[in-house]
N, C-alpha and C positions, 0 to 999 in steps of 0.2 A: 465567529464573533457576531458577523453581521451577515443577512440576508436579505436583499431589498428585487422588487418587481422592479424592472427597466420597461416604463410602459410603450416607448418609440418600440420596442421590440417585440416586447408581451413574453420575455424571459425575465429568469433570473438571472443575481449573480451575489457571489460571496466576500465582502472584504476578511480580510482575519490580521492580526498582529500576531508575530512571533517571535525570538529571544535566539539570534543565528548562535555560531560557536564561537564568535569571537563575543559573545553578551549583549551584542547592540539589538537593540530592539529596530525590528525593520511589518513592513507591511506589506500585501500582497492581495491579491485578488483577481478571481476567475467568473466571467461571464457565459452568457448560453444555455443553463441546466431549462430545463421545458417546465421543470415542477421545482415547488420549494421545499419537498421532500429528498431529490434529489443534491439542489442545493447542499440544504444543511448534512447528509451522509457524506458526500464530498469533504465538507470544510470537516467533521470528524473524522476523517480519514488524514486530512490533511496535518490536522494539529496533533494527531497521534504517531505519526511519522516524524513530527519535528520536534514532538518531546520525547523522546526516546520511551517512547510509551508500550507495550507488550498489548495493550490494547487493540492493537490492528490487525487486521485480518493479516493470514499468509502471505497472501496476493502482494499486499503492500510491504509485506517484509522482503520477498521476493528481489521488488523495485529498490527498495534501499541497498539491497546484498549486491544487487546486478547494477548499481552505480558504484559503488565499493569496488569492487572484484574485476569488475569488466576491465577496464585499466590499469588493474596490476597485476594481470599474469594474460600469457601466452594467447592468442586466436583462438590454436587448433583447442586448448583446452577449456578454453569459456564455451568455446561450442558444444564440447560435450558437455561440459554442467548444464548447459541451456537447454539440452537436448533432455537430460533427463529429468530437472524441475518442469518443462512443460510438458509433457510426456509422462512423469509416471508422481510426482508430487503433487502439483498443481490440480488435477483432475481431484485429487483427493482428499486435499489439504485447505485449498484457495480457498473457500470461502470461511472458514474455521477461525476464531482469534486466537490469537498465541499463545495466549495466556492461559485460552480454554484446552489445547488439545493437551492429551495424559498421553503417558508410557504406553496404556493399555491400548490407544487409538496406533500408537506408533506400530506397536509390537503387532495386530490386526492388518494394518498395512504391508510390512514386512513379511508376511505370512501369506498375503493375498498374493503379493508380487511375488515371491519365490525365493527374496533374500535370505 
């Protein structure tokens, strides 16, 4: 929502409002980005996560599955899921938005790896 220069620092930083799940509206913000480019990819990152948006990159879908997931099932088996999103998805998927990747990128992938 907002991006401002911290000049004591010579960073940025992001405020943003969001709509949690229980509806209240709540506020948040992150300091430190070097550039205000970085800044504003962040905060769209960040408000596409929180609106349950398909807009985000893998990466960030990733982080929401593995805040979900990590907690409700077993060590030994989040490790292996972990083991194969960073290992054989992530390399291939991560930067991609959700919305954008087709069957036919799936089915490519699936071919490459051996499945």
């Amino acid at each position: 929502m907002a991006v401002y220069k911290e000049e004591k620092t010579n960073t940025w930083r992001v405020i943003y409002r969001y709509t949690d799940w229980n509806g209240e509206r709540k506020q948040s913000q992150k300091r430190g980005f070097k550039t205000k480019r970085e800044a504003q990819a962040w905060e769209r990152e960040q408000l596409s996560k929180l609106g349950n948006d398909l807009d985000m990159t893998f990466a960030s879908f990733v982080d929401c599955y593995t805040e979900d997931m990590k907690v409700r099932i077993k060590e030994n088996t989040w490790q292996t899921k972990e083991h194969i999103i960073k290992t054989k998805l992530l390399p291939y998927f991560g930067k991609l938005k959700m919305c954008n990747i087709t069957a036919q990128q799936i089915i490519t992938w699936q071919r490459r790896n051996g499945k």
